[in-house]
C-alpha positions in Angstrom: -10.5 -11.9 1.9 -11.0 -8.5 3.2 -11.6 -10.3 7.4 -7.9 -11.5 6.9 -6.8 -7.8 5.2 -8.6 -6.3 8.7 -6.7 -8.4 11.1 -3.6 -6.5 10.4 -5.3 -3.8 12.1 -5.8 -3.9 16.0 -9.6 -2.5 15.2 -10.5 -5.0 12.7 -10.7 -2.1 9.8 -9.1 -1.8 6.2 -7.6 1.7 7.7 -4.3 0.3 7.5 -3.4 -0.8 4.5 -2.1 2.7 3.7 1.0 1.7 6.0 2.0 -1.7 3.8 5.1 -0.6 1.4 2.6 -3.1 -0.9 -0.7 -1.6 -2.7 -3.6 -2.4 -2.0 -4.3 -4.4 -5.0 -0.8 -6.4 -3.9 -2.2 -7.4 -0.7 -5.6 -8.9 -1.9 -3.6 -10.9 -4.2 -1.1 -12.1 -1.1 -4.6 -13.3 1.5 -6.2 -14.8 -2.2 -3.2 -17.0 -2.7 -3.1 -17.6 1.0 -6.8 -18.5 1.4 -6.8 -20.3 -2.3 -4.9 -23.2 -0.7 -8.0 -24.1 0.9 -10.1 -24.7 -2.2 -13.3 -23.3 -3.4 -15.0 -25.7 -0.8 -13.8 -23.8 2.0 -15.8 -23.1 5.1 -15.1 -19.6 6.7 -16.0 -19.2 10.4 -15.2 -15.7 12.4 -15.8 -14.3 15.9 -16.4 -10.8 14.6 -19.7 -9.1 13.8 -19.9 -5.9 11.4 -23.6 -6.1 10.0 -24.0 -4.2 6.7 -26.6 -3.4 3.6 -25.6 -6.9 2.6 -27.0 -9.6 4.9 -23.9 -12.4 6.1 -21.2 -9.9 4.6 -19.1 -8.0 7.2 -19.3 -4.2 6.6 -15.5 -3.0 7.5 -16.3 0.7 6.3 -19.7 -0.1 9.7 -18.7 2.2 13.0 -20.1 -0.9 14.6 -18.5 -4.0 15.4 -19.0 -6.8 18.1 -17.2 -10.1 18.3 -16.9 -13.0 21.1 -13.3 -12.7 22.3 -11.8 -16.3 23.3 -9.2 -14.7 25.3 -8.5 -12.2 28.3 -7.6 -9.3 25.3 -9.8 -6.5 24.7 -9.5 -6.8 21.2 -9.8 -10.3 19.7 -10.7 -11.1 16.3 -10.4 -14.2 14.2 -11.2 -15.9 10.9 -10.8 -20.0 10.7 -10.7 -21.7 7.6 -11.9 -25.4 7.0 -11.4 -27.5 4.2 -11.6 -31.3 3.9 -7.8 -32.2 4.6 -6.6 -28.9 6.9 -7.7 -25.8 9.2 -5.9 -22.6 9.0 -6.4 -19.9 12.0 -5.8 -16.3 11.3 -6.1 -14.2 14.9 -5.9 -10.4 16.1 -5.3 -10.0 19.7 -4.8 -6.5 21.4 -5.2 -4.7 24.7 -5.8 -1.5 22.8 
């Protein structure tokens, strides 16, 4: 939930949710209910690399990041969603 929270950001960071008129808490509801329609047996795959303390979690607070761009962008970042009937694509790009 927080990957899709980051892409509204050109650097892939939870920075930005200050700007939304929403709260914070109001957003994590909205990308749950969007990423709920996939069902519990959702796969998540991402581009983006943020190690952290915990080992397969992204760290979004990490000064480090890396990701392989599928695109001419310098910034592109990306989470896909599977599930057994659909495939949802969530995408960042910018030439920041």
């Amino acid at each position: 939930m927080n990957l899709l929270l980051a892409l509204t950001d050109d650097r892939c960071t939870l920075s930005n949710l200050r700007q939304f008129t929403e709260s914070e808490e109001e957003l994590r509801v909205m990308a749950r209910t969007v990423l709920g329609r996939y069902g519990d047996g959702a796969r998540y795959h991402t581009n983006i690399n943020m190690p952290g303390h915990v080992r397969g979690a992204l760290d979004f607070t990490s000064s480090s990041c890396a990701y392989s761009p599928l695109s001419v962008y310098t910034e592109d970042c990306g989470l896909v969603v599977v599930s057994d009937t659909e495939v949802g694509m969530f995408w960042n790009f910018s030439d920041c």
